[in-house]
N, C-alpha and C positions, 0 to 999 in steps of 0.2 A: 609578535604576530607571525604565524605561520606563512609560508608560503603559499599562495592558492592551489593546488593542485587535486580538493579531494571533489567527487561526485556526490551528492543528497539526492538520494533517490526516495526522501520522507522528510517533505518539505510543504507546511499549509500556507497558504495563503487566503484573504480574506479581500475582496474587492469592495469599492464604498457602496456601490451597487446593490453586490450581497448581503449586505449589514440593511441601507435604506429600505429593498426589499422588506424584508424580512420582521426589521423593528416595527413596523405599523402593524403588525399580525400577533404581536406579544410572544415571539417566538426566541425565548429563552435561547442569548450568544453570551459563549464564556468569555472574561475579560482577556485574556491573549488575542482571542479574535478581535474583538473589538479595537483593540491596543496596535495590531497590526499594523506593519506600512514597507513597504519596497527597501526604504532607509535600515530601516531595521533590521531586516533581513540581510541585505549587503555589509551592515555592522555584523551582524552574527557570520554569515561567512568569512567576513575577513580574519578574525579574528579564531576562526576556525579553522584556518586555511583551505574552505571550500571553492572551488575555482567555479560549478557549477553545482546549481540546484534543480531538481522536477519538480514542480509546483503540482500541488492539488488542495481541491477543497473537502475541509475536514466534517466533522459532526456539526451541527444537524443535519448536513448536505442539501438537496433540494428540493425534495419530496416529500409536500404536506397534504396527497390527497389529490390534488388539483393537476391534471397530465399538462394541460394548457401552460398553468403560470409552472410546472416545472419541465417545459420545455426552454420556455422563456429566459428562466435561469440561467438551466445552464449553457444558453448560449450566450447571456451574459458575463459568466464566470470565464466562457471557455475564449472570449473576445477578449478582455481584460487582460488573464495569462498569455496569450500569444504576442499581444501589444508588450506587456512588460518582458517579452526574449525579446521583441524587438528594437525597446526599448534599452535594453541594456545587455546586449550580444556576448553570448559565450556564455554569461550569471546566469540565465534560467531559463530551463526547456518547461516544458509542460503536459503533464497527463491532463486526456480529455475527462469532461466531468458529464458524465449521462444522467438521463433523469427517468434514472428506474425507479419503480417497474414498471413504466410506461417500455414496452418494447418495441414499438413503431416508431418512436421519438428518440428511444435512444440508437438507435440505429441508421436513424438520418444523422445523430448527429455524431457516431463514429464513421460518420462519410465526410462529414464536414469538417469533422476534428485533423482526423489522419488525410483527406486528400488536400482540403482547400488550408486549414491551419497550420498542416506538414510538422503536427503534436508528436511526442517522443512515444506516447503508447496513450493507455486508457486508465480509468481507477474507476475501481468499485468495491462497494462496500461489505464488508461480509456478509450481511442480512441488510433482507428487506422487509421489515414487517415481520411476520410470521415464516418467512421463506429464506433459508441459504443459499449460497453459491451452488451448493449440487444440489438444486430443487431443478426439474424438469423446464419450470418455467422462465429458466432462464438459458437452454439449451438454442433458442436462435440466435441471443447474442454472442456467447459462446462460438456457435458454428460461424459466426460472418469475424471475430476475431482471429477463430483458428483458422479461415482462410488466407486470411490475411497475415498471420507470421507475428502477431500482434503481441508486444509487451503490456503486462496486465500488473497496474500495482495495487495491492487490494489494501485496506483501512479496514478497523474493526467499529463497530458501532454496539448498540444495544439491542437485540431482540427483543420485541414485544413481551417475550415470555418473563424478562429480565429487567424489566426497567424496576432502577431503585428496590431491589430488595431489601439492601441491608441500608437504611437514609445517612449511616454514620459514615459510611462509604461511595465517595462516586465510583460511577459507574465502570470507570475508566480505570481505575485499582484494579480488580479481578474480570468484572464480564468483559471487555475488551477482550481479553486474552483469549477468554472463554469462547468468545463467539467466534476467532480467529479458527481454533483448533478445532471449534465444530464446522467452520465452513469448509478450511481445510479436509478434515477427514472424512468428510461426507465426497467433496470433490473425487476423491479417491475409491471410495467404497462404494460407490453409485456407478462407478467406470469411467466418469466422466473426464477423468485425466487422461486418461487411457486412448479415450472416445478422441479427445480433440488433443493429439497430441504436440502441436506448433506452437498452442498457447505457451508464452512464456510467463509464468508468474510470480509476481513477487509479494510475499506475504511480510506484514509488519511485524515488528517487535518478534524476531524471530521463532516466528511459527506459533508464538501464544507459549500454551503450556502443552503443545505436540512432541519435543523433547521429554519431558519430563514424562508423558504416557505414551511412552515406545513400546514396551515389553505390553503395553494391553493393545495398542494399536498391531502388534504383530500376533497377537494372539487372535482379532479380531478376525484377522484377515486370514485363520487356518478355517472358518467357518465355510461349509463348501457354498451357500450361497452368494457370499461375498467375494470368493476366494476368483470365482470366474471375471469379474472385473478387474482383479489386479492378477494378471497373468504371471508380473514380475515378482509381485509381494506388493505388501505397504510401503517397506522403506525403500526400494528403489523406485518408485513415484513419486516421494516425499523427495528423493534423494535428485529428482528433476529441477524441485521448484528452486526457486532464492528467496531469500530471506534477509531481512535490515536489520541494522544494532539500535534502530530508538528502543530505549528504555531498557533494556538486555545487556548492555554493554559490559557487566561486571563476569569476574571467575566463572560462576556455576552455572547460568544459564549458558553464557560462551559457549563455555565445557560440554555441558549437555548436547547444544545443537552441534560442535563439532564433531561429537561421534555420532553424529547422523547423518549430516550431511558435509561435503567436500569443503573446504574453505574457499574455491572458487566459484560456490552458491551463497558466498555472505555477503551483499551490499552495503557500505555504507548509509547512515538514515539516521537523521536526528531529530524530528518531527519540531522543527522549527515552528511558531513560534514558543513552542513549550520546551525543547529540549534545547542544552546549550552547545554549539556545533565544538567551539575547544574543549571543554569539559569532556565528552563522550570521544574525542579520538586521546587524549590523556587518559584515561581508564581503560580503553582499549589494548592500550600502549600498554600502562600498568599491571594489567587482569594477568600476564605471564600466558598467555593461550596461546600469541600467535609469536614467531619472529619477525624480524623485518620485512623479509619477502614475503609473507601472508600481511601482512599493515598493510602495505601496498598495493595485494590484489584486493582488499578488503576499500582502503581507502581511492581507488581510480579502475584498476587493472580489471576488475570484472565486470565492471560497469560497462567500459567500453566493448567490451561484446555486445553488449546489447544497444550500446547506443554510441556506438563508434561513430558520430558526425563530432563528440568533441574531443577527438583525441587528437 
């Protein structure tokens, strides 16, 4: 058993709340959620040697439609998470859970989250619906985070456009990815990175498949209509964000994203309860990408920039 010392900055949690909610509505939760428990989680960190986890709520999230009962939520979720750091001090911070795209709701309750719950930052979701991160419509939330200096960890989900294409495939195989690098890259080409420059974000599963389309994302950006919102380029706005090892953790994507971005934008992230928190820092280990002193800013060191209250 490892020593505790790494940070999960992609860590789900599931409150009983969330599940009673939800099952009277026949709203389809994967067996890991379901399966979930606090126990659990402190078993996988231990044994991961995770000292501290950021809790968030993963797919289906909140919003079925109804602004009311997904306010509701998430301030059930987000009472729940702040109980369980306080429950068990130093094991687990927590990002606030909003209940977009209600944007009056969630923005009362990134008041509630970051002043009254004193949460490590926010999560949201790549898409909503038919709408990504750099859709307009979600420019007020945006502007009240980048006032605030706000750490942003975003989850990918399924686009309306994307649900179940291929049924031999979930969805979380490829569109996951997909809709990462479409949130992402729109964020960027829209100006909006640019626009709100304080947001700190962190994107899952290391950027989707945004490594892997470098050479068109830099092509994109010679377009002169595009090109005025990234004043830097593409990759030096990509080269802002951070990015986590759930589900990435081997040689080639490694690889990939390290010639894109610093090794001091790699967070550790093992999307607990699906990924196994010692398995993925042993591959990490193994993959031959980092030395010792990258393990280390990967596994604690860079985290603590962002949320130096556990160092």
């Amino acid at each position: 058993m490892a020593i505790p010392h790494r940070i999960d900055v992609h860590h789900h949690i599931a409150p009983p709340g969330y599940i009673a909610t939800l099952d009277p509505q026949g709203i389809r939760l994967a067996r890991e959620t379901r399966g979930w428990s606090p126990a659990q989680s402190i078993e996988l960190m231990d044994e991961g040697g995770v000292e501290t986890a950021l809790t968030s709520i993963t797919t289906p999230g909140l919003w079925f439609g109804d602004p009311a009962a997904a306010r509701k939520l998430a301030r059930l979720c987000n009472d729940y998470g702040a109980k369980l750091a306080s429950d068990h001090p130093g094991r687990f911070g927590m990002f606030v859970n909003l209940p977009l795209p209600d944007i009056d709701g969630s923005l009362r309750e990134i008041e509630y989250g970051l002043d009254v719950l004193k949460a490590d930052g926010v999560v949201l979701f790549t898409s909503y619906g038919d709408k990504w991160l750099g859709d307009p419509a979600f420019d007020p939330v945006f502007a009240e985070l980048d006032r605030r200096r706000a750490v942003i960890y975003t989850h990918p989900t399924t686009a309306t456009c994307c649900t179940n294409i291929m049924p031999v495939l979930n969805d979380s195989v490829i569109e996951y990815g997909t809709d990462t690098t479409r949130a992402l890259t729109q964020m960027i080409v829209t100006g909006r990175a640019a626009r709100f420059p304080n947001l700190r974000l962190i994107w899952s599963h290391g950027g989707g498949q945004m490594p892997f389309l470098i050479v068109r994302m830099i092509r994109l950006a010679r377009n002169p209509e595009l090109a005025r919102h990234m004043p830097q380029g593409f990759v030096q706005e990509a080269r802002r964000f951070y990015y986590d090892t759930a589900a990435v953790y081997a040689a080639g994507p490694m690889l990939a994203l390290r010639q894109v971005v610093p090794v001091e934008r790699i967070l550790y992230g093992t999307d607990v309860p699906w990924g196994n928190p010692a398995e993925i820092a042993d591959e990490l280990a193994k993959c031959g990408v980092f030395d010792a002193a990258e393990l280390a800013k990967i596994d604690r060191e860079n985290a603590l920039q962002l949320f130096p209250r556990y160092g």
